[in-house]
Phi, psi and omega in degrees: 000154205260177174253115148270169179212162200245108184249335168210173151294150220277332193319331211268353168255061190301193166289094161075030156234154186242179153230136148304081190252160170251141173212118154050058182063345168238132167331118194198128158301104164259098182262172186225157187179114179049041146093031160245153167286137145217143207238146189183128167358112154307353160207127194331126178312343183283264226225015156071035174275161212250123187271334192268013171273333181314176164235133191253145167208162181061029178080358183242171165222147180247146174293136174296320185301296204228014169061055162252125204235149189217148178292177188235312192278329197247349188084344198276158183244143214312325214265273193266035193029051167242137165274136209235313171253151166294135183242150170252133123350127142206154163240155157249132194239126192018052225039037206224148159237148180231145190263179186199095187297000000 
């Protein structure tokens, strides 16, 4: 079993919005899509670019930099099926969310 650690309140992450947080020195994407949480690497497997800045629609989020696009559930990326980012556990907890390192 994992560590969860509690990185924002859930308000700050709204619907069809990401936020950024650092855990344990790494950067991680947190989206909410369609009333679920998902948690994935914060910079992009390609060019180290900021995914939660991306736009997600279809379950998916495209990188701002250079448009490498990722599942939200699996990390895998659209073009050559490989999961490519890292994905977390996350939950929401009394209004709070936590990751699971």
């Amino acid at each position: 079993m994992g560590q969860w650690i509690d990185v924002a309140a859930l308000e700050d992450c709204g619907e069809g919005k990401a936020i950024e947080v650092l855990v344990e020195g790494q950067v991680i994407a947190i989206f909410q899509n369609e009333g679920e949480l998902f948690a994935l690497d914060g910079m992009c497997a390609h060019q180290g670019g900021p995914i939660a800045q991306g736009h997600v629609a279809g379950g998916c989020v495209t990188c701002p930099w250079h448009g490498w696009q990722y599942e939200l559930a699996t990390g895998i990326q659209t073009i050559n099926r490989q999961p490519l980012q890292k994905t977390f556990a996350v939950r929401q907890r009394d209004g709070r969310i936590e990751i699971d390192i």
